[in-house]
Each structure stands twice: as structure tokens, then as C-alpha cells.
PDBQT receptor file of N, H, CA, C and O in Angstrom, charges set to zero:
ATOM      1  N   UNK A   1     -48.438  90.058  31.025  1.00  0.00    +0.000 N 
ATOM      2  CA  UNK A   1     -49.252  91.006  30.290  1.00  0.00    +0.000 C 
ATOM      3  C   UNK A   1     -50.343  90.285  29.502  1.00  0.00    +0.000 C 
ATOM      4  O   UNK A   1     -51.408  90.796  29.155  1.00  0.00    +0.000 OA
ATOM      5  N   UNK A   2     -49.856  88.755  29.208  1.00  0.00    +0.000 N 
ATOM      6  H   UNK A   2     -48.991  88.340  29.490  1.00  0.00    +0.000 HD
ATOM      7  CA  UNK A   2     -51.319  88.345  28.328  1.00  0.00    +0.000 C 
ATOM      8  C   UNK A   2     -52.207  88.215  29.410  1.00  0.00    +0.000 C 
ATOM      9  O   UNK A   2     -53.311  88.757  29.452  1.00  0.00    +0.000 OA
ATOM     10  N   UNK A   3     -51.915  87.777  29.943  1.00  0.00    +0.000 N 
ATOM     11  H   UNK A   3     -51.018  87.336  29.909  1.00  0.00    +0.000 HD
ATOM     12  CA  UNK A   3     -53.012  87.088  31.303  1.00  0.00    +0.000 C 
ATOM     13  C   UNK A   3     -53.671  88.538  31.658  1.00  0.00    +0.000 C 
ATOM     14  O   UNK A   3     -54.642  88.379  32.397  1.00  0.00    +0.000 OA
ATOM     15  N   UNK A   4     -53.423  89.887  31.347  1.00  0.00    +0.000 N 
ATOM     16  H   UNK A   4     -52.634  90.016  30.747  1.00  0.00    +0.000 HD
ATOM     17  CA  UNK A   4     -54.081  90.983  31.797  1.00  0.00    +0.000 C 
ATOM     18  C   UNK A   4     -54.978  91.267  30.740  1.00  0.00    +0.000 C 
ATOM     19  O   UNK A   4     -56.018  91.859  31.029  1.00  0.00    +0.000 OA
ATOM     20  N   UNK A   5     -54.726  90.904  29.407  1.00  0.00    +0.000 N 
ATOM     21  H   UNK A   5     -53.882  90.423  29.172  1.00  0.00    +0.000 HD
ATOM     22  CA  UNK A   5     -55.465  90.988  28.202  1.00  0.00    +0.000 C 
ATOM     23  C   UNK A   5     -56.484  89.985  28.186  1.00  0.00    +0.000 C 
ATOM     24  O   UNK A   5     -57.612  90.218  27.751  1.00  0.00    +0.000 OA
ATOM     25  N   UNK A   6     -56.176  89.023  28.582  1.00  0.00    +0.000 N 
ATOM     26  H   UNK A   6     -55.260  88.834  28.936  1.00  0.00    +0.000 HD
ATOM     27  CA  UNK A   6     -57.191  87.875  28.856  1.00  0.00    +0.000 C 
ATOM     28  C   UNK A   6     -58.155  87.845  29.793  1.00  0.00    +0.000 C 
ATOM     29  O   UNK A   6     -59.074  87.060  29.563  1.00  0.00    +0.000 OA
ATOM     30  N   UNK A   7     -58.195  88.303  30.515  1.00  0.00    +0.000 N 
ATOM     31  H   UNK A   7     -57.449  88.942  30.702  1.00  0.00    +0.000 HD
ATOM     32  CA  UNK A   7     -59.290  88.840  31.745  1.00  0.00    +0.000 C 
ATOM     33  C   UNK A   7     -60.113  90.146  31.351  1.00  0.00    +0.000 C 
ATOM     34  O   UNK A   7     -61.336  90.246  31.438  1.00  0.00    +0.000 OA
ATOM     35  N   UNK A   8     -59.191  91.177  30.880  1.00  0.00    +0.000 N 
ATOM     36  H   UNK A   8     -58.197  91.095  30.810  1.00  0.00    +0.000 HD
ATOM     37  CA  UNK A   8     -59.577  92.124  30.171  1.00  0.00    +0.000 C 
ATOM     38  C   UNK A   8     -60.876  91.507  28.648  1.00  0.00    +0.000 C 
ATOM     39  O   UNK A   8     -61.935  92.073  28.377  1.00  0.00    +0.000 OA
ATOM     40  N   UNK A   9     -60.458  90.593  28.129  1.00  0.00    +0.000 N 
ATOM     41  H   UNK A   9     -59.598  90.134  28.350  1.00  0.00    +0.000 HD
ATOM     42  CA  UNK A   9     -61.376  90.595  27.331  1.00  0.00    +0.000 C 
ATOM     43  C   UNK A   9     -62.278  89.292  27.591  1.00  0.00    +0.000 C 
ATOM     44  O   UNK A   9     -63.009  88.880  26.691  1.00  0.00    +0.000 OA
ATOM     45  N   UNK A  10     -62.205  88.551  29.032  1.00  0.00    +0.000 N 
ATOM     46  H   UNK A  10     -61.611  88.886  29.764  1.00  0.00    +0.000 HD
ATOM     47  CA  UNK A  10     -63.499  87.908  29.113  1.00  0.00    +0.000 C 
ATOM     48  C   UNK A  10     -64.458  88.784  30.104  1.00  0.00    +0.000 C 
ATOM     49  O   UNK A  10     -65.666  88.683  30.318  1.00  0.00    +0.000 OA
ATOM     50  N   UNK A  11     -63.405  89.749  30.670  1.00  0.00    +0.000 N 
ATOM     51  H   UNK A  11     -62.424  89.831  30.496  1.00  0.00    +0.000 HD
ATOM     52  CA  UNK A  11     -64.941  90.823  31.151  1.00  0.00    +0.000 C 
ATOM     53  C   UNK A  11     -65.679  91.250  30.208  1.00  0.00    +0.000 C 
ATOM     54  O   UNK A  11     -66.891  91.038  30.171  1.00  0.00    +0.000 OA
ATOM     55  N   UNK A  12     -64.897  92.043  29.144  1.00  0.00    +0.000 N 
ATOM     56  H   UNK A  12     -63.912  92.215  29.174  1.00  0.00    +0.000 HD
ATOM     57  CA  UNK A  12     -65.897  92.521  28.183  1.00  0.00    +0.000 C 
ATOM     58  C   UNK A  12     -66.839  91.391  27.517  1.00  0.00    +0.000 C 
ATOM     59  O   UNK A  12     -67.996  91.759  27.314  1.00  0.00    +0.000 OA
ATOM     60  N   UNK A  13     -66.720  90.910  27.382  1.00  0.00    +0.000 N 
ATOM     61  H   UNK A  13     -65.780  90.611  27.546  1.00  0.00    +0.000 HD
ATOM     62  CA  UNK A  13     -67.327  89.213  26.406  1.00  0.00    +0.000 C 
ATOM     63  C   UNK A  13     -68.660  88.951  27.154  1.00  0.00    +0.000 C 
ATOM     64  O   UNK A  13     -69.850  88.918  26.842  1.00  0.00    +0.000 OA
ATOM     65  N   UNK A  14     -67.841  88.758  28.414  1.00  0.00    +0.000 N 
ATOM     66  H   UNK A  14     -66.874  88.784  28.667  1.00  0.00    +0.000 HD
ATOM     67  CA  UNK A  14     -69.342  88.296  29.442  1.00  0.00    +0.000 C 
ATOM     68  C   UNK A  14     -70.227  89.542  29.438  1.00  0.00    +0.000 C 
ATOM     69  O   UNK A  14     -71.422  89.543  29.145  1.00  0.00    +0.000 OA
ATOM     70  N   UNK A  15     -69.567  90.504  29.764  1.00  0.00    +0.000 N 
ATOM     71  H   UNK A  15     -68.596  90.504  30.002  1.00  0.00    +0.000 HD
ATOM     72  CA  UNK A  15     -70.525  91.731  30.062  1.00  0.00    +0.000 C 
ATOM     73  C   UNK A  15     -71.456  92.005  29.050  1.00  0.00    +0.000 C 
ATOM     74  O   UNK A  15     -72.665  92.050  29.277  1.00  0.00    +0.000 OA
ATOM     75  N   UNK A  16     -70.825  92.239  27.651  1.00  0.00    +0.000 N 
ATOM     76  H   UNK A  16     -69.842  92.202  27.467  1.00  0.00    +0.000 HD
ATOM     77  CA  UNK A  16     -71.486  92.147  26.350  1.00  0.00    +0.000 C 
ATOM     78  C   UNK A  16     -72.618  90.711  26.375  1.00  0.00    +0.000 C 
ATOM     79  O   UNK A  16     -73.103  90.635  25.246  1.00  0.00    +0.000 OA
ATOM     80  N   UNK A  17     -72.996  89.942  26.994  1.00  0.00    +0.000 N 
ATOM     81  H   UNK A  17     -72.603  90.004  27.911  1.00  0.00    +0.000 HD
ATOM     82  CA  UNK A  17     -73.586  88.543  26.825  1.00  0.00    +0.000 C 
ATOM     83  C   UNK A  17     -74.798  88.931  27.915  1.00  0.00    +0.000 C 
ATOM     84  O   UNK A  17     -75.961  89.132  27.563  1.00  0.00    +0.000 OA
ATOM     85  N   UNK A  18     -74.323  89.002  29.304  1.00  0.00    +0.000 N 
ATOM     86  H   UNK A  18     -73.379  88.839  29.589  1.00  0.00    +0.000 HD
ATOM     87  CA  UNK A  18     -75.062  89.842  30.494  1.00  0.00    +0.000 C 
ATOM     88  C   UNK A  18     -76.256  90.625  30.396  1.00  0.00    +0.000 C 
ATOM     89  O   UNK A  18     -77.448  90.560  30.697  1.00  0.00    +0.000 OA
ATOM     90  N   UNK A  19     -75.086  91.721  29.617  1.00  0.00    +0.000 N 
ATOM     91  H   UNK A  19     -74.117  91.775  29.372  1.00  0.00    +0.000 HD
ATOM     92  CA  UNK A  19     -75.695  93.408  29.530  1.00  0.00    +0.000 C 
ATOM     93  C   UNK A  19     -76.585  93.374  27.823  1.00  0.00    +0.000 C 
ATOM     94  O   UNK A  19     -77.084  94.470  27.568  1.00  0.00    +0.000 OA
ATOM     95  N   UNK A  20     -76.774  92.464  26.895  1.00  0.00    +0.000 N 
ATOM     96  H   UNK A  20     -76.368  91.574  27.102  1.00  0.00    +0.000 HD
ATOM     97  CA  UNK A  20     -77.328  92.759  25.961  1.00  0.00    +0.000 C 
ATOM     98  C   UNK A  20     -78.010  93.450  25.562  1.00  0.00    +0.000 C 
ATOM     99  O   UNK A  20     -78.075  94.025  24.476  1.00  0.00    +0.000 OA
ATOM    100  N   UNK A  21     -78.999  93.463  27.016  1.00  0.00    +0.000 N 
ATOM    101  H   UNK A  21     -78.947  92.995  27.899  1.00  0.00    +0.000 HD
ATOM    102  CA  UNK A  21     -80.626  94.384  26.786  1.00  0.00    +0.000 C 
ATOM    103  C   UNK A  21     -80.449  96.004  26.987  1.00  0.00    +0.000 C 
ATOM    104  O   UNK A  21     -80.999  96.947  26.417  1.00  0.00    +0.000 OA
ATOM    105  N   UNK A  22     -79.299  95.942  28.192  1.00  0.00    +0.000 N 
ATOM    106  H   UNK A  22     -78.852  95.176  28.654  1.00  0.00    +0.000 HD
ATOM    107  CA  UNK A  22     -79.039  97.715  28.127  1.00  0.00    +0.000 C 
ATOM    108  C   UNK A  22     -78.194  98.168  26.839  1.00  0.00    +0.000 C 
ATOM    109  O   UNK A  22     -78.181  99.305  26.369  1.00  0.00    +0.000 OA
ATOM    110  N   UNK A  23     -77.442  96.971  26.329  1.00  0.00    +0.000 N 
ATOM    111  H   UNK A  23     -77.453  96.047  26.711  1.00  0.00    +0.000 HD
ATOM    112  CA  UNK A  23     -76.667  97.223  25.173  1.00  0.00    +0.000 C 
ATOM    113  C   UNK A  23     -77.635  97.855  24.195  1.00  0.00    +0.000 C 
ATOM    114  O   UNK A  23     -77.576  99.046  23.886  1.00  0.00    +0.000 OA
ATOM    115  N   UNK A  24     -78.373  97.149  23.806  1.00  0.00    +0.000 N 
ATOM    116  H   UNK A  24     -78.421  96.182  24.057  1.00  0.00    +0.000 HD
ATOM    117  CA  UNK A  24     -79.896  97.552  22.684  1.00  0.00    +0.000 C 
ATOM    118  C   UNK A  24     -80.360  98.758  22.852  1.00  0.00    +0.000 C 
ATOM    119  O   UNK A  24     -80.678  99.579  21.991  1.00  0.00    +0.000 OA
ATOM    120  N   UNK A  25     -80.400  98.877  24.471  1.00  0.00    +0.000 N 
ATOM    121  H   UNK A  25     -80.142  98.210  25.171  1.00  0.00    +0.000 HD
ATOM    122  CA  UNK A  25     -81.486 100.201  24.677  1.00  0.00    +0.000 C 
ATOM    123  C   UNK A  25     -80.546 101.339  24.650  1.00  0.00    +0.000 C 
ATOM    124  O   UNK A  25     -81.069 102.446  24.516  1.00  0.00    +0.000 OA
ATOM    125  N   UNK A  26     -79.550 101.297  24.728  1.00  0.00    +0.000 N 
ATOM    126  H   UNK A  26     -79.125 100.398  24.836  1.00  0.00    +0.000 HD
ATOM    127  CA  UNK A  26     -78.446 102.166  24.199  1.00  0.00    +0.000 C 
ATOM    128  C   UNK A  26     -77.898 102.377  23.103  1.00  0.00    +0.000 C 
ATOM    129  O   UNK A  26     -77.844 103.556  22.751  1.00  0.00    +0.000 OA
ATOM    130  N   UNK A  27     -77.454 101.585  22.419  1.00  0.00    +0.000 N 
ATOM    131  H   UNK A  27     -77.497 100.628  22.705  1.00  0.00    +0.000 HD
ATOM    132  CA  UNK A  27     -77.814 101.781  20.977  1.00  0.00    +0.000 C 
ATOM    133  C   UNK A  27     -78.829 101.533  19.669  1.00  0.00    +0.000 C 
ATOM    134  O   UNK A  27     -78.744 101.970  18.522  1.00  0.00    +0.000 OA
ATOM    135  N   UNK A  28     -79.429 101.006  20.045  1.00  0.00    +0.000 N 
ATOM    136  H   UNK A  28     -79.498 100.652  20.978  1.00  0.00    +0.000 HD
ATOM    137  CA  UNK A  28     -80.890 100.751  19.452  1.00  0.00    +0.000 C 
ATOM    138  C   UNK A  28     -80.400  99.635  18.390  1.00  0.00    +0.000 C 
ATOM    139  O   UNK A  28     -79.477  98.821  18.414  1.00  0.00    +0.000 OA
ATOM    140  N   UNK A  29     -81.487  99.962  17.375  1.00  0.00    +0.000 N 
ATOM    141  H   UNK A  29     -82.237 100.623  17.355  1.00  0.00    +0.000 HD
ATOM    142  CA  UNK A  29     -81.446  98.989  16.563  1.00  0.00    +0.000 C 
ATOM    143  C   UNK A  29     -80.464  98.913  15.236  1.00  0.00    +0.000 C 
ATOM    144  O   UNK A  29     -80.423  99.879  14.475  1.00  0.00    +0.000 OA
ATOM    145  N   UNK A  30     -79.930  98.111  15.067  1.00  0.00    +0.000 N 
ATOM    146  H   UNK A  30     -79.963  97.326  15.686  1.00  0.00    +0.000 HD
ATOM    147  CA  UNK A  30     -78.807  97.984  13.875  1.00  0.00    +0.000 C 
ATOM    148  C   UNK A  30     -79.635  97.736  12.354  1.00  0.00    +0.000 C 
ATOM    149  O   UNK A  30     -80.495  96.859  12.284  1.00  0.00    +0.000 OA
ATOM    150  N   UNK A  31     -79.421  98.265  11.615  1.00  0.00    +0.000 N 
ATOM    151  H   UNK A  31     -78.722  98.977  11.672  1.00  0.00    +0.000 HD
ATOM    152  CA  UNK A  31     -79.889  98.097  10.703  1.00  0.00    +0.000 C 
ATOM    153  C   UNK A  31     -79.352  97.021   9.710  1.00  0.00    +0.000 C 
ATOM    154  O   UNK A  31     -80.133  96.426   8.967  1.00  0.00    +0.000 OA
ATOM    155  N   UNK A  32     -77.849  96.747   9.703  1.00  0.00    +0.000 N 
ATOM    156  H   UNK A  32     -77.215  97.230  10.307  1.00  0.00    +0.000 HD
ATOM    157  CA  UNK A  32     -77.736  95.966   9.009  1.00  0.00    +0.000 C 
ATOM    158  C   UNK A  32     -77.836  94.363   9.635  1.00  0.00    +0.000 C 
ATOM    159  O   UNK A  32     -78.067  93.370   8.945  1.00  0.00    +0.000 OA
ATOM    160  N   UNK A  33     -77.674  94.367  10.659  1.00  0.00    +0.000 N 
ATOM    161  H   UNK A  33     -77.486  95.173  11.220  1.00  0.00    +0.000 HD
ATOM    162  CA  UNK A  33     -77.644  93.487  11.409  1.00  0.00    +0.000 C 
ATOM    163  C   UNK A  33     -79.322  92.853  11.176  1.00  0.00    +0.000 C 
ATOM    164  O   UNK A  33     -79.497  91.763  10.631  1.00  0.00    +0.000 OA
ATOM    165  N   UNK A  34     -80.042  93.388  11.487  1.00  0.00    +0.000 N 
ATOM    166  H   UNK A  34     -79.900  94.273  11.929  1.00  0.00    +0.000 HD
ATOM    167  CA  UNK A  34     -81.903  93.522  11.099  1.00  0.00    +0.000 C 
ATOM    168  C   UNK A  34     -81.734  92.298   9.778  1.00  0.00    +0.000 C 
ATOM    169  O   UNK A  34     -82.226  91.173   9.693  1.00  0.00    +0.000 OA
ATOM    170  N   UNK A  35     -80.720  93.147   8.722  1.00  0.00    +0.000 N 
ATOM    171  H   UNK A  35     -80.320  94.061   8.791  1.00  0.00    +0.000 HD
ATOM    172  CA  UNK A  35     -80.978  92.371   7.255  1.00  0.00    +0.000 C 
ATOM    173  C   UNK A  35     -80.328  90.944   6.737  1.00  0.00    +0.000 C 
ATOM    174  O   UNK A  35     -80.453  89.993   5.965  1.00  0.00    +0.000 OA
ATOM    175  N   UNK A  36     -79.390  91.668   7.970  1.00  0.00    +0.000 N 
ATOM    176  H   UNK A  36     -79.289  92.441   8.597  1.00  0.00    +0.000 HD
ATOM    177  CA  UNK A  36     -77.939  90.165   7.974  1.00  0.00    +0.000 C 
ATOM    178  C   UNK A  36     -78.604  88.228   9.111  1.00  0.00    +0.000 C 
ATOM    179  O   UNK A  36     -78.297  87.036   9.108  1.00  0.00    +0.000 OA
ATOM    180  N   UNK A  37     -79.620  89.187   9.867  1.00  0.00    +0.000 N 
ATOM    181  H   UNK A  37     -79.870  90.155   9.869  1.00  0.00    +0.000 HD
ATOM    182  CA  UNK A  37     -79.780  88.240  10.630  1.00  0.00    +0.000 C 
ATOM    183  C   UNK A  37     -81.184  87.773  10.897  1.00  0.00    +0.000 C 
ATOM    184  O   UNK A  37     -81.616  86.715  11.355  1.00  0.00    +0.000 OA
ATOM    185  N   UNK A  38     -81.866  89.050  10.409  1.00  0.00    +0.000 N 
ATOM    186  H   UNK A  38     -81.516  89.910  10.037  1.00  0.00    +0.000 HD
ATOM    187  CA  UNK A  38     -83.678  88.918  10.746  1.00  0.00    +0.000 C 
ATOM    188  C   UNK A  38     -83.802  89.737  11.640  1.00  0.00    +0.000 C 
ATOM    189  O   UNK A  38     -83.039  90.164  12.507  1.00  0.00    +0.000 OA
ATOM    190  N   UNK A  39     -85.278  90.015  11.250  1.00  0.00    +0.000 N 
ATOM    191  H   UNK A  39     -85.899  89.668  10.547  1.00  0.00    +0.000 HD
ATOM    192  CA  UNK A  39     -86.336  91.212  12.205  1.00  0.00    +0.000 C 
ATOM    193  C   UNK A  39     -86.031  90.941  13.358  1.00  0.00    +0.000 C 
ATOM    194  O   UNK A  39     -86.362  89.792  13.648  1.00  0.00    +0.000 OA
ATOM    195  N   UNK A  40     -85.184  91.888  14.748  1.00  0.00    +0.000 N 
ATOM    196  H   UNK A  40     -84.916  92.822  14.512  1.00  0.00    +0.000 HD
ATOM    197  CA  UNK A  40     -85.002  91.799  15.791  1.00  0.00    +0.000 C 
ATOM    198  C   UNK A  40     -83.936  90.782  16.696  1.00  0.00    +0.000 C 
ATOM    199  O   UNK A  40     -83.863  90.294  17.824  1.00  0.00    +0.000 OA
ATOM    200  N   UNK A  41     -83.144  90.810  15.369  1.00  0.00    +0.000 N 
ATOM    201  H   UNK A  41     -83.204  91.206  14.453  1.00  0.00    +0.000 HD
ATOM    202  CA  UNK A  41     -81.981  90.054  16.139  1.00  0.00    +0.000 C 
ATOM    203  C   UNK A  41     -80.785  90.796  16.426  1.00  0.00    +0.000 C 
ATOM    204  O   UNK A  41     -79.681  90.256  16.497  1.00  0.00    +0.000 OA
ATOM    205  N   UNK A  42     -81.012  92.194  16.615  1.00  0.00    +0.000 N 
ATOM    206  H   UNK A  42     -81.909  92.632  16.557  1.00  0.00    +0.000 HD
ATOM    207  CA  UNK A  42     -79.912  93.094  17.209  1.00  0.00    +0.000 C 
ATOM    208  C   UNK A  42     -79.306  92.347  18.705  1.00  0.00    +0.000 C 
ATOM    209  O   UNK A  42     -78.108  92.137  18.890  1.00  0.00    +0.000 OA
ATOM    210  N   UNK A  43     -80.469  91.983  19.769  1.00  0.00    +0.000 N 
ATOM    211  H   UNK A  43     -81.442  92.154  19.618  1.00  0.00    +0.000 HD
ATOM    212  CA  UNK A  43     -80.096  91.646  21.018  1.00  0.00    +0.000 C 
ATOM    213  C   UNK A  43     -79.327  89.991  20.931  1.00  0.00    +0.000 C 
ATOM    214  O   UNK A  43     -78.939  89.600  22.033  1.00  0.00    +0.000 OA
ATOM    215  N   UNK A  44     -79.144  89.270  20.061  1.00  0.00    +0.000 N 
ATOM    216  H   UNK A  44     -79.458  89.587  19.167  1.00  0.00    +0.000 HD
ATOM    217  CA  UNK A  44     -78.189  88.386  19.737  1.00  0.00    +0.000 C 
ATOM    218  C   UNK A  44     -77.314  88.689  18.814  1.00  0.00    +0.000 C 
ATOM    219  O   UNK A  44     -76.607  87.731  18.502  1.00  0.00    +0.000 OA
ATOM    220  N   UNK A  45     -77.087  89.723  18.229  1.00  0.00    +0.000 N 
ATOM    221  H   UNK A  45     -77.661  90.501  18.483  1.00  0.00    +0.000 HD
ATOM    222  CA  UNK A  45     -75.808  90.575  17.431  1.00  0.00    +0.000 C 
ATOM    223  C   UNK A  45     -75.070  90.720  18.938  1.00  0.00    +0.000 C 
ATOM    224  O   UNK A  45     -74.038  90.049  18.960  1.00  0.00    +0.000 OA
ATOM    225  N   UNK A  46     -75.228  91.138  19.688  1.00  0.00    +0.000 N 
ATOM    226  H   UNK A  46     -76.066  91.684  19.669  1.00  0.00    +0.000 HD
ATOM    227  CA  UNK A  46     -74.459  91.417  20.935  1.00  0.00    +0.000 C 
ATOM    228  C   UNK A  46     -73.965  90.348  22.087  1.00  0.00    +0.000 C 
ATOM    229  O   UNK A  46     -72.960  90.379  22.797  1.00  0.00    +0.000 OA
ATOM    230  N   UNK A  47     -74.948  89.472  22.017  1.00  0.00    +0.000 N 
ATOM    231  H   UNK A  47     -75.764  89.448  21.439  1.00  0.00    +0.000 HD
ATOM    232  CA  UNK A  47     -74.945  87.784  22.414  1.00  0.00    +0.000 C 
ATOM    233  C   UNK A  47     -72.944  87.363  21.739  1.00  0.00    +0.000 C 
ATOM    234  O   UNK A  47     -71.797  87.293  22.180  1.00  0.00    +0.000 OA
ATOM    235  N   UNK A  48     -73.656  87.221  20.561  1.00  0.00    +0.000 N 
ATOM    236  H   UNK A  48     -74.588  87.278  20.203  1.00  0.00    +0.000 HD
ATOM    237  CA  UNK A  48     -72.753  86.537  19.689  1.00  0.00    +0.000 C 
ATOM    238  C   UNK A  48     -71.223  87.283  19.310  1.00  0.00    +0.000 C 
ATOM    239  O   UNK A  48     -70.243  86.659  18.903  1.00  0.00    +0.000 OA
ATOM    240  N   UNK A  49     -71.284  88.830  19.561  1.00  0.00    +0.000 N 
ATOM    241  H   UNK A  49     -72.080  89.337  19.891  1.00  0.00    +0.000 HD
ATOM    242  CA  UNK A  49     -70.133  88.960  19.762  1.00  0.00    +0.000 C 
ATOM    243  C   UNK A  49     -69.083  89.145  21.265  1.00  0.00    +0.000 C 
ATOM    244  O   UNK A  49     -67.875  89.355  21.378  1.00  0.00    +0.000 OA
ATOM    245  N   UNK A  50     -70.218  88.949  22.319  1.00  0.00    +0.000 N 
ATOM    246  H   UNK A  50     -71.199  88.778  22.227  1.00  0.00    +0.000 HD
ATOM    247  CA  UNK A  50     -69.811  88.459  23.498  1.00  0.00    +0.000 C 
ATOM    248  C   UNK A  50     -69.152  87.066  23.242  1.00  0.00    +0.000 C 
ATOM    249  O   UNK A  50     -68.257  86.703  24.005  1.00  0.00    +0.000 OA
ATOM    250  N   UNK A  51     -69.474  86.414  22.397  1.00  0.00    +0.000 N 
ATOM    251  H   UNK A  51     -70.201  86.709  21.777  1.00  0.00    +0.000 HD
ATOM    252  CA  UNK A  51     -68.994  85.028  22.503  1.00  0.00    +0.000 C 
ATOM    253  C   UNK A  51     -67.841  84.721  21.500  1.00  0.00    +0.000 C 
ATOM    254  O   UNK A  51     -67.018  83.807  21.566  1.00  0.00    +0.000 OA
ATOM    255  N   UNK A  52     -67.963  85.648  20.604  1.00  0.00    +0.000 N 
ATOM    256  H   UNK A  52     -68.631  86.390  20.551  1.00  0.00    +0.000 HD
ATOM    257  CA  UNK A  52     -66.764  85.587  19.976  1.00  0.00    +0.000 C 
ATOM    258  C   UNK A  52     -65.691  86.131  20.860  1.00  0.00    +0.000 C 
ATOM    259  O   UNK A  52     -64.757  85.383  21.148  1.00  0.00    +0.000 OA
ATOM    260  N   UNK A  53     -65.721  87.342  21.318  1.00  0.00    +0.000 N 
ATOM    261  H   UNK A  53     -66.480  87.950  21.084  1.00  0.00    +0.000 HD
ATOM    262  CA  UNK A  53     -64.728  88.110  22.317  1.00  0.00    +0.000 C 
ATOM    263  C   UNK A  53     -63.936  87.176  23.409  1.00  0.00    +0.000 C 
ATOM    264  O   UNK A  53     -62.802  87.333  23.861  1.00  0.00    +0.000 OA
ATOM    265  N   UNK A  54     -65.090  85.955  23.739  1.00  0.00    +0.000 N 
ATOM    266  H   UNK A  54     -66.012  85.828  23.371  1.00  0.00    +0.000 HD
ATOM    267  CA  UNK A  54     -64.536  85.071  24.814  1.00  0.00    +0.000 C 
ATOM    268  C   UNK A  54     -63.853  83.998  24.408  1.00  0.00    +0.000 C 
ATOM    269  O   UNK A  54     -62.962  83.399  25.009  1.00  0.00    +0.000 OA
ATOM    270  N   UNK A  55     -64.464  83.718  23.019  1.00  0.00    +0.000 N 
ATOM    271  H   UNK A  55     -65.189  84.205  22.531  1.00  0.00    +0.000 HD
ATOM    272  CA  UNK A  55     -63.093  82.371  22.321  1.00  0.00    +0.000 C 
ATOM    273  C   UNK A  55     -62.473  83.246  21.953  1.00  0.00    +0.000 C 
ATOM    274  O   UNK A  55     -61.709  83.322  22.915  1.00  0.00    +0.000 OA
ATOM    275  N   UNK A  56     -62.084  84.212  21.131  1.00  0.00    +0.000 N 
ATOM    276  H   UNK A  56     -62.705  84.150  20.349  1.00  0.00    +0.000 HD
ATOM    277  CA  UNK A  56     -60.487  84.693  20.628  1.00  0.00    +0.000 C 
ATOM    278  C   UNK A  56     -59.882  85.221  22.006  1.00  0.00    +0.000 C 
ATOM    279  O   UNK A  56     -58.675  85.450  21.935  1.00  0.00    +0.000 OA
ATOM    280  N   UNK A  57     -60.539  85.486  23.382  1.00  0.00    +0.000 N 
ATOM    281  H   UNK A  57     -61.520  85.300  23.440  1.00  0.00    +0.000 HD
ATOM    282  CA  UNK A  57     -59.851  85.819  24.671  1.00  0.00    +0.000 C 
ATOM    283  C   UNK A  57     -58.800  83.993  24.679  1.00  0.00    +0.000 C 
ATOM    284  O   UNK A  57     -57.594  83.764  24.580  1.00  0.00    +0.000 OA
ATOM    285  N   UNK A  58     -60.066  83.027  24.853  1.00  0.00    +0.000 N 
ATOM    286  H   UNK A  58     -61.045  83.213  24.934  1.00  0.00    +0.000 HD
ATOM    287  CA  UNK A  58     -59.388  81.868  24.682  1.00  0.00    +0.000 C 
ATOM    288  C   UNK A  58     -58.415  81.430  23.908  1.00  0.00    +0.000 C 
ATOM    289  O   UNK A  58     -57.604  80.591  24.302  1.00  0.00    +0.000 OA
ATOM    290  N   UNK A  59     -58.396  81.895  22.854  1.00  0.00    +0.000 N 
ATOM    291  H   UNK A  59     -59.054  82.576  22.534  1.00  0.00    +0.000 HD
ATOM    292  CA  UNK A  59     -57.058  81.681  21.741  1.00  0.00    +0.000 C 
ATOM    293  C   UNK A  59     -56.174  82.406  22.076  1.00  0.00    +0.000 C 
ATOM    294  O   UNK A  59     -55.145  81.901  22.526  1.00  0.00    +0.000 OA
ATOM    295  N   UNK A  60     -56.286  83.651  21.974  1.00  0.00    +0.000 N 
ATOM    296  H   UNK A  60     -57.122  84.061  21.608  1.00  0.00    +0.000 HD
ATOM    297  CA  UNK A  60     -55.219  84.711  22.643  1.00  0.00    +0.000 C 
ATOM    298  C   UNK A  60     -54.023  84.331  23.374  1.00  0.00    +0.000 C 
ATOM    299  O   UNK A  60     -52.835  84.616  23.225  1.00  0.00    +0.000 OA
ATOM    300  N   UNK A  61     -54.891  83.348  24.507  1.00  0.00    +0.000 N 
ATOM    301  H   UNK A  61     -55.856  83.117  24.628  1.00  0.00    +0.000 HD
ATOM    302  CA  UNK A  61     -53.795  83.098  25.499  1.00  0.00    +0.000 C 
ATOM    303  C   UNK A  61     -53.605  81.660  24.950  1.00  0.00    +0.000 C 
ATOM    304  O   UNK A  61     -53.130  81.051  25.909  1.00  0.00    +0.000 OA
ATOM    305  N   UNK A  62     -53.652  81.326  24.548  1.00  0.00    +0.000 N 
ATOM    306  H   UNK A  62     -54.038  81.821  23.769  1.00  0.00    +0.000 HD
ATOM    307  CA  UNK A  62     -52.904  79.590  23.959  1.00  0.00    +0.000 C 
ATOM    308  C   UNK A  62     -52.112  79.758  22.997  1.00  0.00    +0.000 C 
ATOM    309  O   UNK A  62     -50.985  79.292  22.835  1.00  0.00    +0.000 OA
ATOM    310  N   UNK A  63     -53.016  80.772  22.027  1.00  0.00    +0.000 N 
ATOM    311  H   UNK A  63     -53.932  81.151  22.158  1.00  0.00    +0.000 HD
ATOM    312  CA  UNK A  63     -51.515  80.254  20.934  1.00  0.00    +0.000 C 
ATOM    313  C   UNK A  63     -50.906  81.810  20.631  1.00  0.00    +0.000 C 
ATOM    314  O   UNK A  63     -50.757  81.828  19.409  1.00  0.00    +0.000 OA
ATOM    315  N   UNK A  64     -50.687  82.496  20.915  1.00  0.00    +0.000 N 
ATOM    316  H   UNK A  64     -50.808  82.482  21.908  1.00  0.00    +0.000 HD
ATOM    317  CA  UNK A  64     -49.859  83.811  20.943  1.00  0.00    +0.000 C 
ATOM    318  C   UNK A  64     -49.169  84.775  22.038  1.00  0.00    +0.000 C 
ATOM    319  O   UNK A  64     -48.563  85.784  21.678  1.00  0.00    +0.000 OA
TER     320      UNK A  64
């Protein structure tokens, strides 16, 4: 069952990393994200939690 969770969340991770730009144009622009990160960094708000999604996929399966 981890190994199904683990695939499960490096699809999403990658896809989220991939798909950024339809991500954006689908939800548009974040506002806090805008203030947290700078003018127009919504499309690496989505980058970066693709990449988080893919190391805690990586931890997931090592240490739990």
C-alpha cells in the first residue's frame, strides 16, 4: 500500500511541475503568494509545491 501512495504522489508532484501553466490558467493568480514571493510568481508557487510533493513522496516511503 505505500508503494501505491508513492506513485500516487509522484504523479501528482510531476504533473503539478509539468502542468504549471494550465495550473495558473485555471486558477489564476494567488494573491498571497504575489506578496509572499513577488509580482508573478504564482507559476513557481506550483513548481515548488510539485517538488515538495515529490520529496515528502520520497520520505514517505523511507522512513514510515
Amino acid at each position: 500500500m505505500k508503494v501505491f501512495w508513492f506513485i500516487l504522489m509522484l504523479v501528482v508532484g510531476f504533473a503539478a511541475i509539468y502542468f504549471a501553466w494550465p495550473l495558473y490558467k485555471i486558477t489564476g493568480r494567488m494573491e498571497w503568494v504575489e506578496k509572499v514571493l513577488g509580482q508573478g510568481q504564482t507559476i513557481t508557487f506550483w513548481r515548488l509545491l510539485g517538488i515538495a510533493i515529490v520529496i515528502f513522496a520520497f520520505i514517505y516511503l523511507v522512513y514510515f
